[in-house]
FILO-108371 format. One record per residue: x, y, z of N, C-alpha, C in turn. Coordinates in steps of 0.1 Angstrom, whole numbers, plus 5000, padded with zeros to 4 digits. Layout:
N
XYZXYZXYZ
...
//
This chain:
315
513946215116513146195104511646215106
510946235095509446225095508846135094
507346085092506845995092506645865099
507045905113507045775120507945775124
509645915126510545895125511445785127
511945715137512845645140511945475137
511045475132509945325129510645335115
510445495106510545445094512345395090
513045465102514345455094514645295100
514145235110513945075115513945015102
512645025100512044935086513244965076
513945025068514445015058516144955065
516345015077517344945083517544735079
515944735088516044605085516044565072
515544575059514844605051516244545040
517044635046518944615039519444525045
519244415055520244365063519844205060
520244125066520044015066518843905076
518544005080517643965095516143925086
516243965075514443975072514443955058
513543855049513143845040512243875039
511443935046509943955042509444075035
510044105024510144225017508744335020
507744175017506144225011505844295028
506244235038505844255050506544405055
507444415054508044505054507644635049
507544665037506544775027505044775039
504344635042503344685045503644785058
504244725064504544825078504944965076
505744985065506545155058505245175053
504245125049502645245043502345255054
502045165065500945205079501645265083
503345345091503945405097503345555084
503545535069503545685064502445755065
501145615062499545675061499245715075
499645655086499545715102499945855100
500445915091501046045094501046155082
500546115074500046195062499146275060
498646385060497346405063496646425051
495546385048494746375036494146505033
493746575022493246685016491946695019
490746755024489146785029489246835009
488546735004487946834989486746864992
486246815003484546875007484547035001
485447095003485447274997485147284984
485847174977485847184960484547224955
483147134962482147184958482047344956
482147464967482547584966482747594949
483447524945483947594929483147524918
482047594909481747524899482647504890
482147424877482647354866483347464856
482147574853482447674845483147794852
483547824864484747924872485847804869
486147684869487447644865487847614849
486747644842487147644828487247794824
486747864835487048024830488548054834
489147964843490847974850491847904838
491147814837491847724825492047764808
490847854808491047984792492148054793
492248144809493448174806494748164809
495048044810496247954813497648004802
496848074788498048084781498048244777
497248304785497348464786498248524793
499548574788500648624791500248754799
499048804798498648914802497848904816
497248794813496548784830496548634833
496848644849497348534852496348504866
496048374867494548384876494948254889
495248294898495748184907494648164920
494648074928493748044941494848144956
494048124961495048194972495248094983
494548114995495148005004493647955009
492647985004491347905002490647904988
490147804985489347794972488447884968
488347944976487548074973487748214976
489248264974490048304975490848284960
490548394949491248424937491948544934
492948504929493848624924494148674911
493848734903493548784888494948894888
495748844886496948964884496549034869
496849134864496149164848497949284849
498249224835499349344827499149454820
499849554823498949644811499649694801
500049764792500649784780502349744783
502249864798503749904802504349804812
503849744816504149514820503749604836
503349704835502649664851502349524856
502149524868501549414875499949504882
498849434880497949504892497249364890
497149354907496749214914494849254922
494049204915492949214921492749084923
492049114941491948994953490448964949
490148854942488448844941487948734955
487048724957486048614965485148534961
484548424955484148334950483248344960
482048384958480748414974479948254968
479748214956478648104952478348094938
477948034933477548054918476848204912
478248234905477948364895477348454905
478548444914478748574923479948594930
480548674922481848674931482148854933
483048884940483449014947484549034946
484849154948486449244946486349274958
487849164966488149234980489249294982
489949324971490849444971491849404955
492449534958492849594946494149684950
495149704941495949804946495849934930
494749894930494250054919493350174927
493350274925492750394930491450334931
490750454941489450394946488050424933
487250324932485950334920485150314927
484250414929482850314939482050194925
482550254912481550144903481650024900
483149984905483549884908483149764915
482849824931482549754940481049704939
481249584930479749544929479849384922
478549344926478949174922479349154905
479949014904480148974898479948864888
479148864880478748704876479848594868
480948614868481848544866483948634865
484148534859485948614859486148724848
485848624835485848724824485448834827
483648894837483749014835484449124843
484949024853485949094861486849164853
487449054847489049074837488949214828
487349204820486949284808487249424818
486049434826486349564831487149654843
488349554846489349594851490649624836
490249574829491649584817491049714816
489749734811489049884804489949984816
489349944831489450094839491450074842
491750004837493949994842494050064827
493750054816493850104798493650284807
492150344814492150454814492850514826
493350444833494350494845495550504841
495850504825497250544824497650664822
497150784819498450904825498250894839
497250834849497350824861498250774869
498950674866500050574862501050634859
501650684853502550784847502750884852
502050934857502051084865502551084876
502250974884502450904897504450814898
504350764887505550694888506750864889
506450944876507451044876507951074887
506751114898506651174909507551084918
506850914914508350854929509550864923
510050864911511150814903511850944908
511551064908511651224907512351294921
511151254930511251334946511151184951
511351344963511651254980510151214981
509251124987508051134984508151035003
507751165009507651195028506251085030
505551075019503751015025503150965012
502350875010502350765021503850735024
504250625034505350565032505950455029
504350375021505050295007504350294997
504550444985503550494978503050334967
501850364964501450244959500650324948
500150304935498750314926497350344933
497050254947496250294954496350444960
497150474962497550604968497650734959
496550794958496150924948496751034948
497751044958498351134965499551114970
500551214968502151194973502351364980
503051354991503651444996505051444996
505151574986507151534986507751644991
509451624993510051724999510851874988
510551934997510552104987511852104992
512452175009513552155013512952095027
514152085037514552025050512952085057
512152155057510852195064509552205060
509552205045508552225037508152085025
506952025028506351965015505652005008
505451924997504552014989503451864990
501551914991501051804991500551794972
500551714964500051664956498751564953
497551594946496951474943496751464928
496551314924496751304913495351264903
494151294899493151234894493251114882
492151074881492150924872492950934856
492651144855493251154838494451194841
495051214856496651254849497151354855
495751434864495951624861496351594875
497051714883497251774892496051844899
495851824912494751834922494951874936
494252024942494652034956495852014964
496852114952498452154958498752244965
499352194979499252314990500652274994
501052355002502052375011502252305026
502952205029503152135047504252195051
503752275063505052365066504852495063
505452625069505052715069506252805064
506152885051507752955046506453025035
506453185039505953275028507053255017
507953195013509153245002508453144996
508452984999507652894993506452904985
505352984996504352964994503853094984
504453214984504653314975504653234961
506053144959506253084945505052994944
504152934947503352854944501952914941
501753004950500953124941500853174927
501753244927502653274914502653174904
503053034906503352954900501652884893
500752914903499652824901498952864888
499052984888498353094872498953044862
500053004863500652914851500752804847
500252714854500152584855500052574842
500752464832500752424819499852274821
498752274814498452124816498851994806
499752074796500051984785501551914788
501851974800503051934808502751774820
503651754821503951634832503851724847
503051694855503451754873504251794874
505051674868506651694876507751814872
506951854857508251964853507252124855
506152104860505052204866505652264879
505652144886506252184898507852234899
508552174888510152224892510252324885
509052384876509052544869508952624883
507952564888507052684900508552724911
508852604915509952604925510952624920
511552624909513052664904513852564908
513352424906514152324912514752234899
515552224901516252124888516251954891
516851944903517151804914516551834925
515151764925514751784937516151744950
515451774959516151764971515851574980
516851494982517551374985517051395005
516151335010516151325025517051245030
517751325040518851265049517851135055
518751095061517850915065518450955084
517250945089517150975104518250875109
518950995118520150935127519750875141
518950885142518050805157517450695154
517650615147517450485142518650385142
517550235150518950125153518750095135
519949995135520649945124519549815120
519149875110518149695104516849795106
516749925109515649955114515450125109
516450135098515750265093514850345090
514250445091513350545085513950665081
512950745070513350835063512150935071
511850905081510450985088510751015100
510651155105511151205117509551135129
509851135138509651115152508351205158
507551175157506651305165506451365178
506851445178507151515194506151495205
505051445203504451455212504151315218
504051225208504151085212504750985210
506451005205507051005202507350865190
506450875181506250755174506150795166
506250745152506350735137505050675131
504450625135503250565129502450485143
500750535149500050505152498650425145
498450295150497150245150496250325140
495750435148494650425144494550585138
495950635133496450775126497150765116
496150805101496950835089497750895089
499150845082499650925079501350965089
502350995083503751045092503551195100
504651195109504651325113505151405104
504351565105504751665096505451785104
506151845096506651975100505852135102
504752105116503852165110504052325122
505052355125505252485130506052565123
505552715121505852825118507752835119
508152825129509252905135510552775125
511352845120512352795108513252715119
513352795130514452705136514052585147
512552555145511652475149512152355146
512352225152512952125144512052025147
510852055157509551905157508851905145
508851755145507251745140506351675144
505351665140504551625147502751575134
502551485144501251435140499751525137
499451545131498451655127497151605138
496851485142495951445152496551485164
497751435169498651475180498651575181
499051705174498951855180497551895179
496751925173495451905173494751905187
494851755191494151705204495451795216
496751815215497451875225496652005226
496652115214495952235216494852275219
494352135220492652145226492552105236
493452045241493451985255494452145260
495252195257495952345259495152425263
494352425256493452555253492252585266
491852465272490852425280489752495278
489052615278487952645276487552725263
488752745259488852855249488352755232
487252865226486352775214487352735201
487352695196487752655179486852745171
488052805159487452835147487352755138
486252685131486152615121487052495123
487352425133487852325138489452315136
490152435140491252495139491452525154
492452445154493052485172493752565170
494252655185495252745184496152745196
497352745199498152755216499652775210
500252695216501752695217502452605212
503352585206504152485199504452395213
504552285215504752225222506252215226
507152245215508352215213509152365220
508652455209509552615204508352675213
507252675216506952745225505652895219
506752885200505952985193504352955191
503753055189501953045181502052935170
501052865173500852775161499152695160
498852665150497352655153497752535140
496352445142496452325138494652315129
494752255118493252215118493452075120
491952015127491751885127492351805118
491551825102491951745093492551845081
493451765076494051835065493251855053
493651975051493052025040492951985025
//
């Protein structure tokens, strides 16, 4: 038991038996064994919160729409806000002092106009409803795309994430980004296939903007059902991934490197992939004296042995 364990189950032992009348005495001993062991609340923090930040929590107690909770310090708030279509989007605020508080995160696309103080909740609320109201073909655009494809990057796409890299076939993605209104942005090719990259050409002069991404792209590519990623067979049980292994270091996700390994060699019957920092730093460390163009390595596939050249950062 708790509280004193084997004192408190004593006391009520005796308590039921015949040994002891002294009821009053008894209770007093079962509060000193509980209060010995209870630990009391520090409201010293409570100061931290004025009068008018808890009547601004208390207004919206019966807003179906936004829902305003403490986190695991009193100065630590959580403003979840709904939007037409019952999203959920949860902004992490900070209570810095009176009629100052801060946005310390968000799982909405990045605003720099955002990030700036606050003189209370309402105006939080006000102009996060405004900027989630104008993020909606953003929102939309984005969901098609997970609902739709294999989506290789990030690897747990979020609203935060402006950008999806999905699977064309077994070697080739296609990168996608998505802007605030909806539109399609800086569509290129991961992986190297002229047959692909031909139709995307082709395909770009036609871009329909009154269309959804998603039926843009399955015009360009002639794709009806995108294509389903096999789920990696070198994986223990409880411990799946849908993300190949990078050949060079043979890990799926580093510290201090965005992003999965990609399929970034020429040669079709090439089957690594690899970290775009990882081959990178190998072909410059390969290379030993020999210069970079425009920060574009060049050597050997590590794997197949074929030419392959890397830029630092992706394009």
């Amino acid at each position: 038991m708790y509280a004193g364990g084997n004192s408190v189950k004593e006391i009520f032992t005796e308590l039921f038996s015949s040994k002891s009348n002294a009821v009053l005495d008894l209770l007093d001993r079962f509060h000193f064994e509980v209060d010995s062991v209870i630990k009391t609340v520090d409201i010293s923090s409570l100061s931290l919160i004025d009068k008018s930040l808890l009547n601004e929590i208390q207004k919206y107690e019966n807003d179906i729409n936004v829902q305003i909770r403490f986190g695991s310090a009193l100065s630590d708030i959580q403003c979840c806000i709904r939007d037409a279509n019952f999203r959920q989007h949860v902004i992490c605020v900070e209570y810095k002092s009176y009629q100052k508080l801060l946005v310390k995160s968000t799982q909405l696309p990045h605003a720099g106009s955002l990030e700036r103080e606050y003189n209370n909740l309402d105006e939080i609320v006000t102009t996060f409803r405004e900027f989630i109201l104008d993020l909606t073909p953003y929102f939309h655009q984005l969901e098609l795309i997970d609902r739709n494809c294999t989506v290789k990057e990030p690897r747990n796409p979020s609203f935060k994430d402006d950008y999806r890299k999905i699977l064309i076939d077994d070697r080739i993605w296609l990168h996608v980004e998505v802007t605030s209104e909806g539109l399609a942005n800086n569509l290129h090719l991961i992986g190297q296939s002229e047959f692909w990259q031909n139709k995307l050409q082709d395909g770009l002069i036609n871009w329909d903007h009154d269309r959804d991404i998603i039926e843009n792209i399955s015009q360009i590519f002639d794709i009806e059902v995108f294509p389903q990623c096999e789920r990696s067979q070198n994986t223990d049980i409880g411990n799946e991934t849908d993300s190949q292994v990078c050949s060079i270091c043979l890990c799926v996700e580093l510290p201090d490197v965005q992003g999965v390994p990609q399929p970034l060699c020429s040669n079709i019957s090439c089957g690594a992939y690899f970290h775009r920092t990882c081959l990178h730093m190998w072909l410059v460390t390969s290379a030993r004296n020999r210069p970079q163009t425009f920060g574009v390595a060049s050597g050997s596939c590590p794997s197949c042995l074929q030419a392959i050249s890397c830029n630092e950062k992706e394009i």
